[in-house]
Backbone as JSON, one array per atom type, in Angstrom:
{
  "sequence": "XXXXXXXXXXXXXXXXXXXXXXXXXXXXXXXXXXXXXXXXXXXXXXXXXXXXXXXXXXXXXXXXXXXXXXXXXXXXXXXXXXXXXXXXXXXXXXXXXXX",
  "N": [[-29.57, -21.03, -12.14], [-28.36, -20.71, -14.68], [-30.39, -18.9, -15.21], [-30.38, -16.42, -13.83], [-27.64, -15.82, -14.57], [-27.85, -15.1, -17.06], [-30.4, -12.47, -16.98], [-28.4, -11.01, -15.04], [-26.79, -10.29, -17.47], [-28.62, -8.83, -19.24], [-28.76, -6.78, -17.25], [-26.47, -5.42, -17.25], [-25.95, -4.61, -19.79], [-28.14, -2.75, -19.98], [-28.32, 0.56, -20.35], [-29.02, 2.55, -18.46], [-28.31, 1.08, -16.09], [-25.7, 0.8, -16.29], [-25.08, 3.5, -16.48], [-25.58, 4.56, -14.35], [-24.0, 3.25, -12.29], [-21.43, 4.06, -13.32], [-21.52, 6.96, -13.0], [-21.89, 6.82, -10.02], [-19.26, 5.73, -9.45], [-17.77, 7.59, -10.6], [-18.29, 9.73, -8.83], [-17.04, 8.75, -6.38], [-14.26, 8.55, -7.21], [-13.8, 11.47, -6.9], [-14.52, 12.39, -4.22], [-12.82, 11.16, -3.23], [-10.08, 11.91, -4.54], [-10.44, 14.55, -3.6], [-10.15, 14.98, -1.09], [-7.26, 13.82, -0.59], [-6.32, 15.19, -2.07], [-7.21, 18.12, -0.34], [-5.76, 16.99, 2.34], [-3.4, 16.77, 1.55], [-2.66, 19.54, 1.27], [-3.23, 20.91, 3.42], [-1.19, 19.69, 4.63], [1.18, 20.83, 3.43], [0.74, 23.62, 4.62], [1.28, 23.13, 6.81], [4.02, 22.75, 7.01], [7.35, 24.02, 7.42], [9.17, 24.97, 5.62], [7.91, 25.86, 3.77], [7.82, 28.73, 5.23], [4.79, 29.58, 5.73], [3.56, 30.98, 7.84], [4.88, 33.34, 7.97], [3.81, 34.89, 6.12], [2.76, 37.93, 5.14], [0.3, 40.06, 3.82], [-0.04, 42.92, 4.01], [2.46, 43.92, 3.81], [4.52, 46.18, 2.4], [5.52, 46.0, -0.57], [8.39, 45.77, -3.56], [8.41, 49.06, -5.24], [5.96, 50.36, -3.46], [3.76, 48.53, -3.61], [1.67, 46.3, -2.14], [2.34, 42.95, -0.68], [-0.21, 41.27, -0.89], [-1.4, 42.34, -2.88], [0.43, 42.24, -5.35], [0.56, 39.33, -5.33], [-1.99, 39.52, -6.38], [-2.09, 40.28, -8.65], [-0.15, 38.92, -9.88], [-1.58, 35.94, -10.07], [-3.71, 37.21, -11.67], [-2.31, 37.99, -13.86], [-0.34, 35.36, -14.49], [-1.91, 33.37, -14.18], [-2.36, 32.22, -11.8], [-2.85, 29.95, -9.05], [-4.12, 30.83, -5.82], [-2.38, 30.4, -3.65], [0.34, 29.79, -4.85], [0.89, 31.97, -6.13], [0.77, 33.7, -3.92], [3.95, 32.72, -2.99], [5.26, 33.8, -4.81], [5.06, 36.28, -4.17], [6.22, 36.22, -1.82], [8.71, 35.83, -2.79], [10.13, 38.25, -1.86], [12.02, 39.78, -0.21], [10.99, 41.96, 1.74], [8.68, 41.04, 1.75], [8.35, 38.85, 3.79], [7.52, 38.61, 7.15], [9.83, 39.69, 9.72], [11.21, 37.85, 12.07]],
  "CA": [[-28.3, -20.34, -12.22], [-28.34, -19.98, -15.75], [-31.24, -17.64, -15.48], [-29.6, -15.11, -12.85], [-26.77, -15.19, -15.33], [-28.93, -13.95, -18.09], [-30.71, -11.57, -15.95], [-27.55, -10.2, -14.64], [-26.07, -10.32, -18.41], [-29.71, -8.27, -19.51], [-28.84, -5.36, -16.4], [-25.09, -4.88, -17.61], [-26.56, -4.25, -21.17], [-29.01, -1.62, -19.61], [-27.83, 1.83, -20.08], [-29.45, 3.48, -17.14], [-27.42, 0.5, -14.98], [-24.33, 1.38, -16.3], [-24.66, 4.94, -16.71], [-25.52, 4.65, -12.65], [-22.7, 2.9, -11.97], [-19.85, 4.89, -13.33], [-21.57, 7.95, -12.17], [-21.05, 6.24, -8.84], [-17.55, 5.29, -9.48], [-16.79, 8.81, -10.46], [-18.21, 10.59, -7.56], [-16.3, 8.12, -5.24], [-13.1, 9.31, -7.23], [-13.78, 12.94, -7.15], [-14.53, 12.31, -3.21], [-11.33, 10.53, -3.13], [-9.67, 12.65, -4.78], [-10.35, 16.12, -3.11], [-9.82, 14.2, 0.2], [-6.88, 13.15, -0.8], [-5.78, 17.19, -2.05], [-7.17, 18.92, 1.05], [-4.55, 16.34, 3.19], [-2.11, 17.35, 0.95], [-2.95, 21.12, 1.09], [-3.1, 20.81, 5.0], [-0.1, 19.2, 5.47], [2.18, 21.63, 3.11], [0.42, 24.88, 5.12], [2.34, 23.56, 7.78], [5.73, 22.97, 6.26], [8.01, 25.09, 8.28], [10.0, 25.65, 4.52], [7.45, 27.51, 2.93], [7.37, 29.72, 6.17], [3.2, 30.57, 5.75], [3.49, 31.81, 8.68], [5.57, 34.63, 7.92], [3.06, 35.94, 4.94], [2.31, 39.1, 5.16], [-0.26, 40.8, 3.13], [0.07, 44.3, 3.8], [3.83, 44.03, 4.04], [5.39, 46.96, 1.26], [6.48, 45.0, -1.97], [9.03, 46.99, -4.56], [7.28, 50.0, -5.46], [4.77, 50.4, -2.79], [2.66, 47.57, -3.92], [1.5, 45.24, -0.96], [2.33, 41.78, -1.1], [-1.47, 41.1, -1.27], [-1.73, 43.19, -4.47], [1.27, 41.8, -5.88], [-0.09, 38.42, -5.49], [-3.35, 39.31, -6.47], [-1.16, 40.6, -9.97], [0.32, 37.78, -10.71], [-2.59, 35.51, -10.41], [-4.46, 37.3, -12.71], [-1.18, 38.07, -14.9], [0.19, 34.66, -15.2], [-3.13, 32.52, -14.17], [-1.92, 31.42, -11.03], [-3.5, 29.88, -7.65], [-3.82, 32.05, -4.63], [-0.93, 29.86, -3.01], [1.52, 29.97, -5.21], [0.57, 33.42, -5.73], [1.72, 34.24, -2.67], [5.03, 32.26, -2.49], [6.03, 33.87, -5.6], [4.88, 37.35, -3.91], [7.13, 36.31, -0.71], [10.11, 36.11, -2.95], [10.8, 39.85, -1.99], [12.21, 40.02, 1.19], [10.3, 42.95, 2.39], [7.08, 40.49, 1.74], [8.39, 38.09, 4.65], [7.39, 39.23, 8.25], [11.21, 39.74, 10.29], [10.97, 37.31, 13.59]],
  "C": [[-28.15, -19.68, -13.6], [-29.66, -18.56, -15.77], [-30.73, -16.31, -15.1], [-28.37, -14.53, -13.96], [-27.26, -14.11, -16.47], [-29.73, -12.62, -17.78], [-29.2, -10.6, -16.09], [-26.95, -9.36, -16.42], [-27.19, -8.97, -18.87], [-29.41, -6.69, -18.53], [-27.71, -4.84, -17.12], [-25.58, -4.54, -18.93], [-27.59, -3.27, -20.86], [-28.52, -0.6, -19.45], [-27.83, 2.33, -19.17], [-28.28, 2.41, -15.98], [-26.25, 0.85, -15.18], [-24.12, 3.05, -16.1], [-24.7, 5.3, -14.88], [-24.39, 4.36, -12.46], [-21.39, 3.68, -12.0], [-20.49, 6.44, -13.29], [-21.15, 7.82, -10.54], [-19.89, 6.4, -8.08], [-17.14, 6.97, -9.79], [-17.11, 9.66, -9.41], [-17.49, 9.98, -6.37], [-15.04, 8.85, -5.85], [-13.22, 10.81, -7.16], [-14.02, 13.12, -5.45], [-13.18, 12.08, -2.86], [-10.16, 11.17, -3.36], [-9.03, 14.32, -3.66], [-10.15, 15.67, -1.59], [-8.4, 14.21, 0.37], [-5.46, 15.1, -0.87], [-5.95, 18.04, -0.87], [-6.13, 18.56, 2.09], [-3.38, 16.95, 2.96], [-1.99, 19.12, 1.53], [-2.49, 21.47, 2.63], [-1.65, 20.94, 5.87], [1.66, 20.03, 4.69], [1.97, 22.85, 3.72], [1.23, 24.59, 5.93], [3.56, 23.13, 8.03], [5.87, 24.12, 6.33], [8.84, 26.05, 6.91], [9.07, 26.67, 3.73], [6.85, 28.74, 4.3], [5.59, 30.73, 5.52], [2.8, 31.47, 6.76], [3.79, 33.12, 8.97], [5.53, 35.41, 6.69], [2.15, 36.76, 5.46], [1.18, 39.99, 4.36], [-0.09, 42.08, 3.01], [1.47, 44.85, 3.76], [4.1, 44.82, 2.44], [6.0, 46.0, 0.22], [7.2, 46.14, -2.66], [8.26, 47.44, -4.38], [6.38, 50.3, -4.51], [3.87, 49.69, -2.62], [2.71, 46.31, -2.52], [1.13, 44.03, -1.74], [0.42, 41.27, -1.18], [-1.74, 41.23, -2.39], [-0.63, 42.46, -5.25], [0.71, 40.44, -6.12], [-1.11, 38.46, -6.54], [-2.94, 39.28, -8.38], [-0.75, 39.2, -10.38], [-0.68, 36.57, -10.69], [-3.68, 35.8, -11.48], [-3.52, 37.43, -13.77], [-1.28, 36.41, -15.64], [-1.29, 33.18, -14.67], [-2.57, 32.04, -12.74], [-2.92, 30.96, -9.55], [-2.86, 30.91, -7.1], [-2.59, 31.49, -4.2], [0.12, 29.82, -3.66], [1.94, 31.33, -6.1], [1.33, 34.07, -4.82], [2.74, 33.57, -2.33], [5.83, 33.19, -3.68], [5.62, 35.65, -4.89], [5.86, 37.51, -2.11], [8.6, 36.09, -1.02], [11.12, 37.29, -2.76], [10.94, 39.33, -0.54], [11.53, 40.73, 2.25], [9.21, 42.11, 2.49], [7.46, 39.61, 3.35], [8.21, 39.23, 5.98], [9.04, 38.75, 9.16], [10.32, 39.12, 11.7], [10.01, 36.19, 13.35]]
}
């Protein structure tokens, strides 16, 4: 028994065992994770409040600019994801599809 301990005590003191290990452990959280975000992601597309359904892309923004382009603007403007990109490009009325 005492040997196994020593042993075991000798692997945990082995770089390569540890450095395995919490490579491991972090690809389980980064699995876990994005699992975890896609659910999420999923399950706000079809939340009736941010009507996704009734985004338009080619729909006229001010100016002429299609909510697509408008989006596409403020993503590269203010750094933003595509999705909230386009909620802040369906704050125009004209961007929402009527019905």
């Amino acid at each position: 028994m005492k040997r196994e301990i020593e042993k075991k005590q000798v692997e945990l003191k082995t770089p390569t065992f540890n450095e395995k290990r919490t490579k491991e452990l972090e690809e389980r959280i980064k699995s876990m994770d994005a699992d975890a975000i896609r659910k999420e992601y999923e399950t706000l597309l079809k939340n009736p409040l941010l009507e996704w359904d009734k985004y338009c892309g080619t729909c006229v923004w001010q100016g002429g600019t299609s909510c697509d382009e408008r989006a596409k603007y403020l993503q590269e403007t203010y750094n933003l994801g595509e999705d909230v990109a386009k909620i802040g490009a369906m704050g125009a009325p004209s961007c929402v599809k009527q019905g």
